[in-house]
Structures are given as structure tokens and as C-alpha cells.
DRENDO-1510 file (C-alpha; in Angstrom, 1 decimal, always signed):
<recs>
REC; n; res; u; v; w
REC; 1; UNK; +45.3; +35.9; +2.2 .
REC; 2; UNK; +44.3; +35.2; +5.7 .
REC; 3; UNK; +47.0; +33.3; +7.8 .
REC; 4; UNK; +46.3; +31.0; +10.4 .
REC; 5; UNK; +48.3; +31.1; +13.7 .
REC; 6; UNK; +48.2; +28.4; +16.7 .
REC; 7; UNK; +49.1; +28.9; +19.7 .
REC; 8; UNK; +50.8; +25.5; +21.5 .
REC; 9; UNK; +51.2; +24.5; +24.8 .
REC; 10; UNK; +53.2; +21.5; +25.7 .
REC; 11; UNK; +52.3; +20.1; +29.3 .
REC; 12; UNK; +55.6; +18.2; +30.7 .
REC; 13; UNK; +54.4; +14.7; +31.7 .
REC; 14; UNK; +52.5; +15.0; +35.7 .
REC; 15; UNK; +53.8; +13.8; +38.9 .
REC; 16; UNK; +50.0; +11.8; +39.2 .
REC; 17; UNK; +48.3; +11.6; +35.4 .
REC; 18; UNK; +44.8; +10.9; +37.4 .
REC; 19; UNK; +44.9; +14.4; +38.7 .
REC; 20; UNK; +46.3; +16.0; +36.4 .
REC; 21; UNK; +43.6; +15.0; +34.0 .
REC; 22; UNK; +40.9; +15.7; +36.5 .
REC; 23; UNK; +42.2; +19.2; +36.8 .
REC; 24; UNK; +42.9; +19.6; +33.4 .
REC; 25; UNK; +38.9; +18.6; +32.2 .
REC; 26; UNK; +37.5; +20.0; +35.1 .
REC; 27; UNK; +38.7; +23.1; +35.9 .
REC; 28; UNK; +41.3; +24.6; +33.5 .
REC; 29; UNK; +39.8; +23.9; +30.1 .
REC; 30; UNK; +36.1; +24.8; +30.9 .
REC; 31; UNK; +38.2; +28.3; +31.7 .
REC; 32; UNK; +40.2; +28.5; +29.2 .
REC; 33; UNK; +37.4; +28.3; +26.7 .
REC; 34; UNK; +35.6; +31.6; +29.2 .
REC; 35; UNK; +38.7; +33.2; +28.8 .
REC; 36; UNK; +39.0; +33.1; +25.1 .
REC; 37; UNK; +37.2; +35.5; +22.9 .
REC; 38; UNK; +35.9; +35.5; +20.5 .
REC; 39; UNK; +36.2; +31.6; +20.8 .
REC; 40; UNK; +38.8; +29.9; +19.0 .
REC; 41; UNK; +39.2; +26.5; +18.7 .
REC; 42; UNK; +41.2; +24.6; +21.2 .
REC; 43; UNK; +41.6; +21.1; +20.4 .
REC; 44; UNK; +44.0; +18.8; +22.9 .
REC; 45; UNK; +45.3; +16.0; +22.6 .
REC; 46; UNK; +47.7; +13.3; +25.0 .
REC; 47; UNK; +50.6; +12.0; +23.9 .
REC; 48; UNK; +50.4; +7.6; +23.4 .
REC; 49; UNK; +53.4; +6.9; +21.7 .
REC; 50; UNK; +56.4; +6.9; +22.4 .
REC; 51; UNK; +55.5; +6.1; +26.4 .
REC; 52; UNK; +58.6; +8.1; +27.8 .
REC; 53; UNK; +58.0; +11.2; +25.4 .
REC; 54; UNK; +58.4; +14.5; +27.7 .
REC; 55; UNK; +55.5; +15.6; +27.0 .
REC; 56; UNK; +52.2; +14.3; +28.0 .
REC; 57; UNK; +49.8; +16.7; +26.7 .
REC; 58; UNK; +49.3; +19.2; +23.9 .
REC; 59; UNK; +46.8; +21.9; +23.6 .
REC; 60; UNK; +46.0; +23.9; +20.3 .
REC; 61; UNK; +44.1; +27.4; +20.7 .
REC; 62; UNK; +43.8; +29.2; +16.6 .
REC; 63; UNK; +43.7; +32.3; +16.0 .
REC; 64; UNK; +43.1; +34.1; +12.6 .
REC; 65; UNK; +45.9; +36.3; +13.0 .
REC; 66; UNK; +49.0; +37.3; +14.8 .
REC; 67; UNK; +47.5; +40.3; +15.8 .
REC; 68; UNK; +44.4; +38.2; +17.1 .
REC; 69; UNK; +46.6; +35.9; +19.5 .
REC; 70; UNK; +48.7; +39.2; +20.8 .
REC; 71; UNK; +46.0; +40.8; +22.0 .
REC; 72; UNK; +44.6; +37.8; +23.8 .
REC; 73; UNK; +48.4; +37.5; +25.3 .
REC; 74; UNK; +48.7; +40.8; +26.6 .
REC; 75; UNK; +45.1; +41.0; +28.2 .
REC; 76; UNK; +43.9; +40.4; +31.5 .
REC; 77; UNK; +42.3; +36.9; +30.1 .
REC; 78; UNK; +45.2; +35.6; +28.7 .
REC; 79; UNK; +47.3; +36.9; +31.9 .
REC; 80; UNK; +44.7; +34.2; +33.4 .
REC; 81; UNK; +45.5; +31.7; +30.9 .
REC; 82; UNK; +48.9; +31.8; +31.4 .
REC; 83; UNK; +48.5; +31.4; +35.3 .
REC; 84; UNK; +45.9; +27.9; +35.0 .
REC; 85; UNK; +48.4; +26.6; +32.4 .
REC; 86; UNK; +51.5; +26.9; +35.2 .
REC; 87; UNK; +49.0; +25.8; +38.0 .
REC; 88; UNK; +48.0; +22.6; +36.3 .
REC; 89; UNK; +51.5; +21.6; +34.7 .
REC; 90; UNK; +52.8; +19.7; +37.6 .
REC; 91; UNK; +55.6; +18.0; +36.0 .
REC; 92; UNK; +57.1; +20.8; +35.4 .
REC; 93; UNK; +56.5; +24.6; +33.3 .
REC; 94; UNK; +54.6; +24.2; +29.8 .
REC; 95; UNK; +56.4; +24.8; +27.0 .
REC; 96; UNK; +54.5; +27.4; +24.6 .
REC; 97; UNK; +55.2; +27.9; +21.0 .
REC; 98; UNK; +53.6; +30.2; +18.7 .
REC; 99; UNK; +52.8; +28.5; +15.0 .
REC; 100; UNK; +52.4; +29.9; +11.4 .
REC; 101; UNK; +50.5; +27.8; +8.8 .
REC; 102; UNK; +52.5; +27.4; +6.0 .
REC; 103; UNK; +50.6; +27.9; +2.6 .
REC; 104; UNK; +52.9; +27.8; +0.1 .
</recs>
């Protein structure tokens, strides 16, 4: 049975929202979905509730395995991910966690 993994990126909340989401439409996602192949789905989403949370945004990129999302992380592309994901998180470094459906 296939597992699915997600790859999660938690963007501390910005020093000026405005610019970060600017940057973030603009620029870094139009990359990130260059950079990832074959295309995965990368949904985001920013954080309403509650208003002080310490994280502002979350990005989702699925892979259909763990072998999948290892080789995006050790190539050059995902060397570049890693880079526009530091550049853009101004409020500080994005956390990134690495998630396992669970289909029990």
C-alpha cells in the first residue's frame, strides 16, 4: 500500500505581512512549483486564529513516498528550495517537519 508523505514548512510570523506575502506569491511559490518534479501538490495556507499563533504560514508539498521527498531534498532543486524558504521567512527560520499519513 502506497503511503503518503508531506513535507511541512512552518513560516514564523514576518517583520511586515504586506511583503512577506508579496514575496511569498510572487516570487517563491511560482519557484517552488519549477523546482518540484514531478509536481506535487503544494497547498498553503495562513494562519487566522488564534492572532498571536507563531506561525503565520503553512505550506504543504506531497510526496508519494519517502523515497520521493529524499531525493527532492538532496538535489540541487530542493538545495534551492531550502534557500527561497530561509530568504522569504523574515520573522525568523521556518520550521520543517516531515509527515506520514496514518492509515490504520
Amino acid at each position: 500500500m502506497p503511503v503518503s508523505i508531506k513535507l511541512v514548512v512552518l513560516y514564523p510570523r514576518p517583520i511586515d505581512e504586506q511583503h512577506f506575502e508579496r514575496i511569498y506569491h510572487a516570487e517563491h511559490m511560482p519557484l517552488m512549483r519549477r523546482l518540484i518534479t514531478p509536481p506535487a501538490r503544494t497547498p498553503t495556507y495562513r494562519v487566522r486564529l488564534p492572532s498571536d499563533a507563531p506561525f503565520y504560514r503553512m505550506a504543504e508539498v506531497h510526496f508519494d513516498t519517502l523515497a520521493d521527498l529524499q531525493a527532492f531534498a538532496n538535489s540541487e532543486e530542493g538545495r534551492g528550495a531550502r534557500h527561497s524558504s530561509a530568504a522569504v521567512s523574515t520573522g525568523g527560520k521556518p520550521v520543517v517537519l516531515i509527515c506520514e499519513a496514518d492509515v490504520r
